[in-house]
py3Dmol code that shows the C-alpha trace and the ligand (Angstrom):
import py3Dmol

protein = """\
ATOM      1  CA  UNK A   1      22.099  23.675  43.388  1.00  0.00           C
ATOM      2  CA  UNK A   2      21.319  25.473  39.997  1.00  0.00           C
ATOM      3  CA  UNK A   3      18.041  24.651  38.262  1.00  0.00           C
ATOM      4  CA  UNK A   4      18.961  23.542  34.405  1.00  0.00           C
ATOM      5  CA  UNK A   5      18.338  25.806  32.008  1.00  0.00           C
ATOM      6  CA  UNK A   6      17.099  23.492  29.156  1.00  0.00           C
ATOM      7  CA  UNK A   7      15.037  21.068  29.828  1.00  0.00           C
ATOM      8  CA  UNK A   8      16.133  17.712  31.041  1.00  0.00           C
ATOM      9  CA  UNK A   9      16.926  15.247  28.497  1.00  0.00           C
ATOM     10  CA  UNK A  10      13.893  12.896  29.136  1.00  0.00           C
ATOM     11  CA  UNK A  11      11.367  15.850  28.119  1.00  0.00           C
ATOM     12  CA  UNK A  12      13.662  17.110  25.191  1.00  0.00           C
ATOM     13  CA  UNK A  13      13.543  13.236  23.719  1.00  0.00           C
ATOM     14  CA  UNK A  14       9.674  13.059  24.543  1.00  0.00           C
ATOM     15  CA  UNK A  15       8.610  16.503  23.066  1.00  0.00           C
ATOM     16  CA  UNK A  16      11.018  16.242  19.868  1.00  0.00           C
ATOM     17  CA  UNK A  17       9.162  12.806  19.030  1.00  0.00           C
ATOM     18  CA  UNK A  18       5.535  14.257  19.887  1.00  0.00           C
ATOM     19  CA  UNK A  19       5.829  17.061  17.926  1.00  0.00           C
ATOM     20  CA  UNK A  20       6.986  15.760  15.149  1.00  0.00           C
ATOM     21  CA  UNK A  21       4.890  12.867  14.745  1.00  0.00           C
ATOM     22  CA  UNK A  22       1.726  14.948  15.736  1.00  0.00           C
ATOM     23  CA  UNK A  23       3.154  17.526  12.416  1.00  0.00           C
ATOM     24  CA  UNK A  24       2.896  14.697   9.980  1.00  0.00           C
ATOM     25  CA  UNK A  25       0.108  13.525  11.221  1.00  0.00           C
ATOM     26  CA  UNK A  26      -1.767  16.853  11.179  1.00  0.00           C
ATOM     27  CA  UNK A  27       0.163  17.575   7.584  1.00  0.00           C
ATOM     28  CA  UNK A  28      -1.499  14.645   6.228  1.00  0.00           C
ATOM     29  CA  UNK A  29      -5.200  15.133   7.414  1.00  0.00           C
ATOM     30  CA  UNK A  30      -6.307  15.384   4.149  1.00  0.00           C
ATOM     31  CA  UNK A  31      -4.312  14.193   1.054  1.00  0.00           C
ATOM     32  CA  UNK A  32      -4.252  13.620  -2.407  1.00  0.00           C
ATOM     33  CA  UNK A  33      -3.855   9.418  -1.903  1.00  0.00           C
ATOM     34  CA  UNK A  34      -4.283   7.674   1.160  1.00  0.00           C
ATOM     35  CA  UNK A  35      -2.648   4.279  -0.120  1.00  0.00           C
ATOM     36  CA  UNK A  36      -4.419   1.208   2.439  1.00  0.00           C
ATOM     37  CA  UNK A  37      -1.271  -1.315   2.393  1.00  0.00           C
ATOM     38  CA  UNK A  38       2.307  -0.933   2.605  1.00  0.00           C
ATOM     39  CA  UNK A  39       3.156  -3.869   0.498  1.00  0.00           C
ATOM     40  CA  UNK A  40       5.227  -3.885  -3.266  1.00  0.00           C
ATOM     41  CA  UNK A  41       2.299  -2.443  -4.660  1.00  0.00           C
ATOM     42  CA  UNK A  42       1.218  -0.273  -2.525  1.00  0.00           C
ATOM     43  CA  UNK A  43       4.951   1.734  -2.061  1.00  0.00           C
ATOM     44  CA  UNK A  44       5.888   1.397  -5.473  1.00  0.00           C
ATOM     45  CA  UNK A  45       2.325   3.340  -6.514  1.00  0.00           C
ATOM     46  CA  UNK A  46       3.321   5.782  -4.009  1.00  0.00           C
ATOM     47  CA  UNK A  47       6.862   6.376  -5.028  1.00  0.00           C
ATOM     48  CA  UNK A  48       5.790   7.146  -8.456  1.00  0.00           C
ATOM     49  CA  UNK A  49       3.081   9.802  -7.128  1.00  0.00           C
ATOM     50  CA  UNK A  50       4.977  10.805  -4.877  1.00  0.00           C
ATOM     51  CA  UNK A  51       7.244  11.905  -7.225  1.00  0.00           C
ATOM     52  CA  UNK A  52       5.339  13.521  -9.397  1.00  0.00           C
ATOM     53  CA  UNK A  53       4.704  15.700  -6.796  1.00  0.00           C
ATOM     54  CA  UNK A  54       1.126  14.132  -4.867  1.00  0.00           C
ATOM     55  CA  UNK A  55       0.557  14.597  -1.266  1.00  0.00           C
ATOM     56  CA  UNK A  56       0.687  10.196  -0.314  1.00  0.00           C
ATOM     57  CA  UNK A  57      -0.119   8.940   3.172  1.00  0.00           C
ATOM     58  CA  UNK A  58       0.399   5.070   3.511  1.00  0.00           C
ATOM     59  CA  UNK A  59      -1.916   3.175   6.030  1.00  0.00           C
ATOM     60  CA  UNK A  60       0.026  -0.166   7.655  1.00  0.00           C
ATOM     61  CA  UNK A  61      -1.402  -2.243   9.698  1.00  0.00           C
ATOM     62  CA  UNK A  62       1.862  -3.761  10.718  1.00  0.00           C
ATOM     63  CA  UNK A  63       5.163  -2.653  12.278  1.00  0.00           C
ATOM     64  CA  UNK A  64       6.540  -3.688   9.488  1.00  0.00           C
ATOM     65  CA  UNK A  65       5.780  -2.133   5.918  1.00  0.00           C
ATOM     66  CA  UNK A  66       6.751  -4.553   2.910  1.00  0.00           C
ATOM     67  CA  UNK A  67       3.765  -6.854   2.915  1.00  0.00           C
ATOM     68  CA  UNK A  68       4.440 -10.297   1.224  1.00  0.00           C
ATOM     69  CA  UNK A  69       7.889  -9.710   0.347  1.00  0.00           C
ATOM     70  CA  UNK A  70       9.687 -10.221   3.532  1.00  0.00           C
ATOM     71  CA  UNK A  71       9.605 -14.107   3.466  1.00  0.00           C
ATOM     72  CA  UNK A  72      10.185 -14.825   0.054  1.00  0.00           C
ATOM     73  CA  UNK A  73       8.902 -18.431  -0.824  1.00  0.00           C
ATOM     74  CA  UNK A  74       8.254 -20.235   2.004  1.00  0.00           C
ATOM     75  CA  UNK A  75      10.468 -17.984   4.074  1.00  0.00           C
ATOM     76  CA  UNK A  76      13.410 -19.010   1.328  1.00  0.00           C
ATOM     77  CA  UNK A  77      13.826 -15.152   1.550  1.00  0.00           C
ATOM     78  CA  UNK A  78      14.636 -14.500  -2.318  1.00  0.00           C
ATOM     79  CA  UNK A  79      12.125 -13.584  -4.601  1.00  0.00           C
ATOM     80  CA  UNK A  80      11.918 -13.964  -8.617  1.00  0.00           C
ATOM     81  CA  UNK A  81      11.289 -11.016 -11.322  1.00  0.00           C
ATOM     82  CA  UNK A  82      10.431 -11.290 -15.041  1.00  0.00           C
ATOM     83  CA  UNK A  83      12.258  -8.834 -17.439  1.00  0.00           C
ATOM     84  CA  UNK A  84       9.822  -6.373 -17.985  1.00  0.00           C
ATOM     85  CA  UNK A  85      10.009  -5.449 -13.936  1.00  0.00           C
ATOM     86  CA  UNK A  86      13.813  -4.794 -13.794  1.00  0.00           C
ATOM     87  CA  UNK A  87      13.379  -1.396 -14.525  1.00  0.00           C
ATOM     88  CA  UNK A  88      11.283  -0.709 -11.670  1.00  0.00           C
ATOM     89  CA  UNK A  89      14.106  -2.437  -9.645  1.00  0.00           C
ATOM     90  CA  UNK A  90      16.453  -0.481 -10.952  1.00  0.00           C
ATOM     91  CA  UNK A  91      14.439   2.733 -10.370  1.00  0.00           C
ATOM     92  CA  UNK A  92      14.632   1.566  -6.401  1.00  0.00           C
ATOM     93  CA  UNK A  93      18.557   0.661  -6.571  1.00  0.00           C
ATOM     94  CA  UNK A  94      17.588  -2.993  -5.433  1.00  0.00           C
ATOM     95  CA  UNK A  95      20.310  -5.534  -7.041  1.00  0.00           C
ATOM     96  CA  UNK A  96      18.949  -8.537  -9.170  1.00  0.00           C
ATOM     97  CA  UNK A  97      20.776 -11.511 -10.540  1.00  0.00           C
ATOM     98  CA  UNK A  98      20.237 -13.221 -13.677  1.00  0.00           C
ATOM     99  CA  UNK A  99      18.369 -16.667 -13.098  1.00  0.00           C
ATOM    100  CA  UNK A 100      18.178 -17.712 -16.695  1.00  0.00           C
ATOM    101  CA  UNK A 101      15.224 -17.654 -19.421  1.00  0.00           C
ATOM    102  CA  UNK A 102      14.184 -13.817 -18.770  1.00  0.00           C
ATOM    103  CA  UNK A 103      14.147 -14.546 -15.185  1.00  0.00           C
ATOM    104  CA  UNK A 104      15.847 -12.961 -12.238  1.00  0.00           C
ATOM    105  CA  UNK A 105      16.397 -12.901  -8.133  1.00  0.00           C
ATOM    106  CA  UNK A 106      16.614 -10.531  -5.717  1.00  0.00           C
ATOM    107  CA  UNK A 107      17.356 -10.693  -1.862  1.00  0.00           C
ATOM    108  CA  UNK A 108      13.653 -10.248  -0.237  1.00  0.00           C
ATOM    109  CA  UNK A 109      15.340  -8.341   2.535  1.00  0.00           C
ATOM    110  CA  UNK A 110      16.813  -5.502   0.169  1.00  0.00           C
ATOM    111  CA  UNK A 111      13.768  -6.018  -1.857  1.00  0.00           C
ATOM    112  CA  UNK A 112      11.566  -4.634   0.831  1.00  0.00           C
ATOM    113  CA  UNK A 113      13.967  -2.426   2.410  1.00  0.00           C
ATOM    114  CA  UNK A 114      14.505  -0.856  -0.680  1.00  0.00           C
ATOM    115  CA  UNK A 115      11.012  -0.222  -1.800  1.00  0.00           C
ATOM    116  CA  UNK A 116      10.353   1.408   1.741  1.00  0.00           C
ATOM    117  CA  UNK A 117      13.079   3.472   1.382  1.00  0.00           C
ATOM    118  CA  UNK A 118      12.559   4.600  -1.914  1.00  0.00           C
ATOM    119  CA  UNK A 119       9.131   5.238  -1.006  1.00  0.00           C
ATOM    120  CA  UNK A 120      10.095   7.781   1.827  1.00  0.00           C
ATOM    121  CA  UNK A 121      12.523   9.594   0.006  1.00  0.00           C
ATOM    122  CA  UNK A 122      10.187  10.225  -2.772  1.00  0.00           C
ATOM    123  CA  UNK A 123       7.948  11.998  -0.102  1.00  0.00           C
ATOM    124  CA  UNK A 124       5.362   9.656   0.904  1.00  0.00           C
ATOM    125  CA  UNK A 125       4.520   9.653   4.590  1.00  0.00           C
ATOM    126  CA  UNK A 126       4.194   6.057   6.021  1.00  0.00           C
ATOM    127  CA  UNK A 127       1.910   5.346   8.914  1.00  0.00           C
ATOM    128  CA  UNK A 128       3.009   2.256  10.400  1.00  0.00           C
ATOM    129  CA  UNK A 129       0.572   0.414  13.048  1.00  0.00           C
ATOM    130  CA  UNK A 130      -2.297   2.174  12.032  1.00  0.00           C
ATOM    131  CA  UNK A 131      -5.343  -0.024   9.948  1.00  0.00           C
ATOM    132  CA  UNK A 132      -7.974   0.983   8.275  1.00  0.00           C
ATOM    133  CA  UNK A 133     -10.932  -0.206   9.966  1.00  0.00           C
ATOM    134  CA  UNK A 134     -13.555   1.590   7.181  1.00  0.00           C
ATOM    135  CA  UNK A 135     -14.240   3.635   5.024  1.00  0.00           C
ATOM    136  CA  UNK A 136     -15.428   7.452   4.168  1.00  0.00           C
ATOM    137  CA  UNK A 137     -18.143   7.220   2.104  1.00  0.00           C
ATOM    138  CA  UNK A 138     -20.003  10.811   0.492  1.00  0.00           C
ATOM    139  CA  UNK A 139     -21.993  12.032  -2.623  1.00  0.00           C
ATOM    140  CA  UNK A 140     -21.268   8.204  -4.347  1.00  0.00           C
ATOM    141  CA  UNK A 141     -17.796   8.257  -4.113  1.00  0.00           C
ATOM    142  CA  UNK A 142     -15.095   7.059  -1.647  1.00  0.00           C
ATOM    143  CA  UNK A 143     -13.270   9.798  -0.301  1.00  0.00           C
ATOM    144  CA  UNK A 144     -11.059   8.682   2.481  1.00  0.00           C
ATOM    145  CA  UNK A 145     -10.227   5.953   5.319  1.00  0.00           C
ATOM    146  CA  UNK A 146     -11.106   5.824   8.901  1.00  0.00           C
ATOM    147  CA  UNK A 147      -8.130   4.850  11.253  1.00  0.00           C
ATOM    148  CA  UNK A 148      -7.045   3.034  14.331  1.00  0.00           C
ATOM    149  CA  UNK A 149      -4.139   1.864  15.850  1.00  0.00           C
ATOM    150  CA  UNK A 150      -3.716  -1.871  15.166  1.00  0.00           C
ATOM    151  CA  UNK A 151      -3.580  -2.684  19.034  1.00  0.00           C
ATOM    152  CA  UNK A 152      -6.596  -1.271  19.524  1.00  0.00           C
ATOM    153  CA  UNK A 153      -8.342  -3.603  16.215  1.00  0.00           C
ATOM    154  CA  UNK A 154      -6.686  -6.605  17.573  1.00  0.00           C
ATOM    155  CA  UNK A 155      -7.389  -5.943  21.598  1.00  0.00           C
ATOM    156  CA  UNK A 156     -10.880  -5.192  20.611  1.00  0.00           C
ATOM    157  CA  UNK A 157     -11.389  -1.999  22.670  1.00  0.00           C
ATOM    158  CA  UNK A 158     -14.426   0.385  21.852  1.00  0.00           C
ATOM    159  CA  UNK A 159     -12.211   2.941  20.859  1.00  0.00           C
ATOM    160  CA  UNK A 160     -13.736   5.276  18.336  1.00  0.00           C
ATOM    161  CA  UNK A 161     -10.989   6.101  15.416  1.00  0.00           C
ATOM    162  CA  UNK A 162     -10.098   8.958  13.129  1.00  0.00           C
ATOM    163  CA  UNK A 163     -10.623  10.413   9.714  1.00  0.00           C
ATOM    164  CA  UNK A 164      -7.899  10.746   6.780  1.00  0.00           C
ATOM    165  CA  UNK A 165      -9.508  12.567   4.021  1.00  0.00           C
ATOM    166  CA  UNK A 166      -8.422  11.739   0.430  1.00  0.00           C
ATOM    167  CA  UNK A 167      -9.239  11.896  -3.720  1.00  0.00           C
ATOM    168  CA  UNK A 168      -8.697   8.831  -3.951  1.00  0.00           C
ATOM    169  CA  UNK A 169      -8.011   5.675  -1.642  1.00  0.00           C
ATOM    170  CA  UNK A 170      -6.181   2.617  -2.917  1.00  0.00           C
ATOM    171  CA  UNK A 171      -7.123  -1.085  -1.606  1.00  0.00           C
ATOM    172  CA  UNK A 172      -3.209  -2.141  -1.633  1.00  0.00           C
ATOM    173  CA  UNK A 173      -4.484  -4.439   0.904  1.00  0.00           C
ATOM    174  CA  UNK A 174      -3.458  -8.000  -0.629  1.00  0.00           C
ATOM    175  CA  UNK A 175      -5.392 -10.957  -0.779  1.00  0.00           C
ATOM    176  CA  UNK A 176      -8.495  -9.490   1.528  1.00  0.00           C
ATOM    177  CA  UNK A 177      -8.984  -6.520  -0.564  1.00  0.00           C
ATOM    178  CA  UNK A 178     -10.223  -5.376   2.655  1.00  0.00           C
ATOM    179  CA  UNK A 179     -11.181  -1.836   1.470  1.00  0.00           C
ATOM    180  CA  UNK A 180     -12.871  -2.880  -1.975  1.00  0.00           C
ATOM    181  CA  UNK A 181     -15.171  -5.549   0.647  1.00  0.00           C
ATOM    182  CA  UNK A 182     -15.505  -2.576   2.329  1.00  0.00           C
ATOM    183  CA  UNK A 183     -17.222  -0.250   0.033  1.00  0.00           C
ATOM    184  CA  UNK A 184     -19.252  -3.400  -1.477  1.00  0.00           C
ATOM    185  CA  UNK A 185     -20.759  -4.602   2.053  1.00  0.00           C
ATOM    186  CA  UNK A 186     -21.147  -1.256   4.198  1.00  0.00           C
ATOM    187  CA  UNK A 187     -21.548   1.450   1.126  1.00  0.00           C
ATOM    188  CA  UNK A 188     -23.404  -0.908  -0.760  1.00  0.00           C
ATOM    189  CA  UNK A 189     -21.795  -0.329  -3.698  1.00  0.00           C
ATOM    190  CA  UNK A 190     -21.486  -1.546  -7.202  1.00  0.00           C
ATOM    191  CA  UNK A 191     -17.894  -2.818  -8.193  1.00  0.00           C
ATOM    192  CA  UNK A 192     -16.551  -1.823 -11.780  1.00  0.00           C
ATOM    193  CA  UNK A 193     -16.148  -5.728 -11.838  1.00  0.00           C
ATOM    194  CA  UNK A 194     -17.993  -9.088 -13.641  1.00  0.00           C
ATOM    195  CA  UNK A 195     -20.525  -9.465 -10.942  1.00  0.00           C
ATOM    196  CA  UNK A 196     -20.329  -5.840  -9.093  1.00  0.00           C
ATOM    197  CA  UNK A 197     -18.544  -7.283  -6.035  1.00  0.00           C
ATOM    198  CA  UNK A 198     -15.663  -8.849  -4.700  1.00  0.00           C
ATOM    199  CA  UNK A 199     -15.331 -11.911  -7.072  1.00  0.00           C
ATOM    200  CA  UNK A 200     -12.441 -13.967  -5.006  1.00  0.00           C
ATOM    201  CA  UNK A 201      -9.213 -14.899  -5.909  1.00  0.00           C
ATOM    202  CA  UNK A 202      -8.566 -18.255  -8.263  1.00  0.00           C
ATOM    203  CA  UNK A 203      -5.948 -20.801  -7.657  1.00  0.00           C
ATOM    204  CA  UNK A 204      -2.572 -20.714  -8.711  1.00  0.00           C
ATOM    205  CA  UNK A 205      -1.767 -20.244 -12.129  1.00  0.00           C
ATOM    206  CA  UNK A 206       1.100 -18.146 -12.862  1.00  0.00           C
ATOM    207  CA  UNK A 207       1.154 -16.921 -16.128  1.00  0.00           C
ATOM    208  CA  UNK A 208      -2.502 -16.093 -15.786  1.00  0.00           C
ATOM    209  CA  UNK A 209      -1.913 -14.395 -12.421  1.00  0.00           C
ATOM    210  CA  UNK A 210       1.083 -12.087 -13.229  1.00  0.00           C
ATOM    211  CA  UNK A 211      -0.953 -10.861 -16.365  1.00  0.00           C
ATOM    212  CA  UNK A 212      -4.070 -10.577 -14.606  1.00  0.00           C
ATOM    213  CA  UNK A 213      -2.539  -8.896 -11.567  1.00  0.00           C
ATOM    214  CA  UNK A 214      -1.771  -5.838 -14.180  1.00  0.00           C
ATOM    215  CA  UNK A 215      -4.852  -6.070 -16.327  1.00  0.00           C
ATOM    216  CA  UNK A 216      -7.443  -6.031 -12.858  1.00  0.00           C
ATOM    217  CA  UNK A 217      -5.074  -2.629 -11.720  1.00  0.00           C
ATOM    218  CA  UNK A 218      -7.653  -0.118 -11.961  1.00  0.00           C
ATOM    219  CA  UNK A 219     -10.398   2.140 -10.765  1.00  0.00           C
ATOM    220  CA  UNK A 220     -13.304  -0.055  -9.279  1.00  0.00           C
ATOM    221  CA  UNK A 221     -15.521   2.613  -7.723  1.00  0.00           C
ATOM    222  CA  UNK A 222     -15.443   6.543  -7.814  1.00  0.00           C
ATOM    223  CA  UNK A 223     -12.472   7.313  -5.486  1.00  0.00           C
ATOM    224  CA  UNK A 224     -11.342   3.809  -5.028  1.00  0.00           C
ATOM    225  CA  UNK A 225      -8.630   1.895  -7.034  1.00  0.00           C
ATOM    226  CA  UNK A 226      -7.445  -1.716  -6.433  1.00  0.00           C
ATOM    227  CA  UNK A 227      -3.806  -2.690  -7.252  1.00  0.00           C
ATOM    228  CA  UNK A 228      -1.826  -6.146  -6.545  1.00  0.00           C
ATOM    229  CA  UNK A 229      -3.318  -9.109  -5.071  1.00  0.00           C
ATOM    230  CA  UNK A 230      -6.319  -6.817  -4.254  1.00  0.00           C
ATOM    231  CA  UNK A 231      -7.207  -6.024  -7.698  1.00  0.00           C
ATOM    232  CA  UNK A 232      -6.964  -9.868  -8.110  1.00  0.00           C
ATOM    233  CA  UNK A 233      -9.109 -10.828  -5.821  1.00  0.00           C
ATOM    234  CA  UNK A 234     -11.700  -7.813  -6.320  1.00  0.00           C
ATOM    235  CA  UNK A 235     -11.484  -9.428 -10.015  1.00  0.00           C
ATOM    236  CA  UNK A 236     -11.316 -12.805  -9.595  1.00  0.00           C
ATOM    237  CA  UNK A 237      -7.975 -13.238 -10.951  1.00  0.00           C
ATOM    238  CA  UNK A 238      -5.518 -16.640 -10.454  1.00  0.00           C
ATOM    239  CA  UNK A 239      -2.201 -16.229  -7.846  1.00  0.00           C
ATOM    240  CA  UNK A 240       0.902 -16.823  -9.056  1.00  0.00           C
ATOM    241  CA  UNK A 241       3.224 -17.018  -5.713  1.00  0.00           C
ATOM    242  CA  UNK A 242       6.646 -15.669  -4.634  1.00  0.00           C
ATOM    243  CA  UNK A 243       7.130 -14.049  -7.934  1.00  0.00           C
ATOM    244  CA  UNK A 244       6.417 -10.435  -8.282  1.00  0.00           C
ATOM    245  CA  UNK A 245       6.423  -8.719 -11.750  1.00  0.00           C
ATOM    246  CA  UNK A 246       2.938  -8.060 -11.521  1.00  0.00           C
ATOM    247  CA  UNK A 247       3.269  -6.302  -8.424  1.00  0.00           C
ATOM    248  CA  UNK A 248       5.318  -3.836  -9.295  1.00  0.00           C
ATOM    249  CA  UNK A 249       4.231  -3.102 -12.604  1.00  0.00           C
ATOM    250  CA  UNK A 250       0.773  -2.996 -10.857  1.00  0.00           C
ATOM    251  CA  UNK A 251       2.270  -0.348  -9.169  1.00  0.00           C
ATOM    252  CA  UNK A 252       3.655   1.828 -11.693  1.00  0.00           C
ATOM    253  CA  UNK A 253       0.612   1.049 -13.650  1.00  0.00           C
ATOM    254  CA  UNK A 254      -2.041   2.027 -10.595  1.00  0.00           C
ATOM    255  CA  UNK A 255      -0.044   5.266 -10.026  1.00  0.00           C
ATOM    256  CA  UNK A 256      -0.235   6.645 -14.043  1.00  0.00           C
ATOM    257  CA  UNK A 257      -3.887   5.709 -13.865  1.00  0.00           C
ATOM    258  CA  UNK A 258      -4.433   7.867 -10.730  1.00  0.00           C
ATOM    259  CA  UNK A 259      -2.183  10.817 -12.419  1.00  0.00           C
ATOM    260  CA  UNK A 260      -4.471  11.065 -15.423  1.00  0.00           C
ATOM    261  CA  UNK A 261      -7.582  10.594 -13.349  1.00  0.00           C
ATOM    262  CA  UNK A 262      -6.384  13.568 -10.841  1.00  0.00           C
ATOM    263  CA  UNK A 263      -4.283  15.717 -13.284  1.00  0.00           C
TER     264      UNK A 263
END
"""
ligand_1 = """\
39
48H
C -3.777 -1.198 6.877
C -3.506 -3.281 5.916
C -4.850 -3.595 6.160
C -5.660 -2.616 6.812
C -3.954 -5.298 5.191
O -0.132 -8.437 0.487
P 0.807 -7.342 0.222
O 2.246 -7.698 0.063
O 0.290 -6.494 -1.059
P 0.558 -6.555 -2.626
O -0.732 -6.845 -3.267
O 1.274 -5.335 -3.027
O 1.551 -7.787 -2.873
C 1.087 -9.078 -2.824
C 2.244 -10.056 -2.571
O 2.926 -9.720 -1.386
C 1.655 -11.419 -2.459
O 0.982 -11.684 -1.448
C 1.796 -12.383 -3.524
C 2.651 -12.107 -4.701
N 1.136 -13.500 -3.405
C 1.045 -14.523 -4.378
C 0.381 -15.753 -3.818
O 0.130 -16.657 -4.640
O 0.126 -15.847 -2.613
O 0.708 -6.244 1.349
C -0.548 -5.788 1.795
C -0.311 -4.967 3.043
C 0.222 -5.826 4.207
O 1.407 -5.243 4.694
C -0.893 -5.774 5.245
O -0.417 -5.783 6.563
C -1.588 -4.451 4.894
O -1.551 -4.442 3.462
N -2.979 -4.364 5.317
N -2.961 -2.116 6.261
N -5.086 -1.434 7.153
N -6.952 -2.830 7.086
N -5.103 -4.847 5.704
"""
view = py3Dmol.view(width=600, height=400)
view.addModel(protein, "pdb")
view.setStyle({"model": 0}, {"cartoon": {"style": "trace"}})
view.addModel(ligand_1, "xyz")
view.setStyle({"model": 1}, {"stick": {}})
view.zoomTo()
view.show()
């Protein structure tokens, strides 16, 4: 009997996947955006950056990236776009379909497949099953997240986590804003908001909401943006549900703002 001379296919499968993951994960230590939340916001902000040449790590909490897009309305999975967005759909090579009165659909599916996608290609590295369980928080300014895998958050074990060091962090986080409460509880910090924290999120009214949901897209703290429903709810803006113009022009928006902030 000969002894192989390559190693046996179990090991080759093993080491390829360890040592790749463990080379983006060391590659993305310290970055230019660590983006908290892997949903339309979150990927479109790091496409853009991405492409303009940042160093992006997104943080998910789920298996899943895509956030709130997934199940549409009410798991009708189609979701609705105002005018102004198609471009950014476009950009992504997700089809739309005219729904009358400056409104359009696209298939929720594609929708978040797509944005993933386009996300990736542009260079972002996506960390998926990983949360962000706090906070780094030096010299007055947030300047990176502190990570653990989700089964460990959820199964409660006294596991200590790591560090991702970053310029800036974004709370892409949705409705919690979970970063932006955060940096207001444990950091004690002012918010650039009304009241200095986390105002909550109003009711549903849509027109209100998709405008807001753009407007409250901005830096809230040294280090620390807020885009989508985050920046909502850190701003006590209204919802608006299952459409999501604001989202992705939140997005775009959050990512210019953090180009001319950075350089
Ligand atoms: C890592 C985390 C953590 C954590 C949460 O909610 P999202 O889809 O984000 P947005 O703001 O881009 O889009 C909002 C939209 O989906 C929506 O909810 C709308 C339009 N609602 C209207 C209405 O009226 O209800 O995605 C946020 C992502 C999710 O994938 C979470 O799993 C993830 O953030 N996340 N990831 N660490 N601590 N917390």
């Amino acid at each position: 009997m000969v002894a192989p001379t390559s190693p046996a296919m179990e090991e080759k499968i093993t080491s390829a996947i360890v040592e790749r993951f463990f080379a983006k994960l060391k590659d993305h230590l310290s970055v230019d955006v660590a983006i908290v939340g892997a949903g339309p916001s979150g990927l479109i902000a790091a496409h853009d950056l991405a492409t303009a040449g940042k160093k992006v790590a997104l943080f998910e909490k789920k298996l899943a990236p895509g956030g709130g897009v997934w199940g549409g309305g009410m798991l009708f999975n189609e979701i609705v776009f105002q005018d102004d967005a198609l471009s950014i759909l476009d950009d992504f090579s997700i089809t739309h379909r005219p729904a009358g009165d400056g409104y359009h659909t696209a298939d929720a599916v594609e929708v978040a497949s797509g944005l993933i996608f386009g996300a990736m290609k542009a260079g972002a590295a996506l960390f998926n099953t990983v949360s962000v369980e706090d906070i780094v928080f030096q010299d007055g300014r947030v300047a990176g997240v502190v990570i653990n895998w989700t089964p460990v958050v959820h199964m409660n074990l006294h596991v200590d986590p790591l560090v991702v060091l970053s310029k800036v962090v974004v709370d892409g986080t949705g409705h919690p804003s979970v970063v932006a409460n955060l940096a207001a509880r444990k950091a004690g910090v002012r918010l650039d908001t009304e009241t200095g924290g986390v105002m909550g999120e109003k009711p549903m009214w849509v027109e209100k909401g998709e405008k807001s949901t753009v407007e409250n897209t901005r830096r809230i703290h040294p280090g620390l943006y807020a885009s989508g429903m985050a920046a909502n709810n850190v701003s006590g803006g209204f919802r608006m549900g299952p459409i999501f113009g604001g989202m992705f022009l939140s997005g775009r928006k959050l990512a210019r703002l953090i180009l001319e902030d950075l350089g």
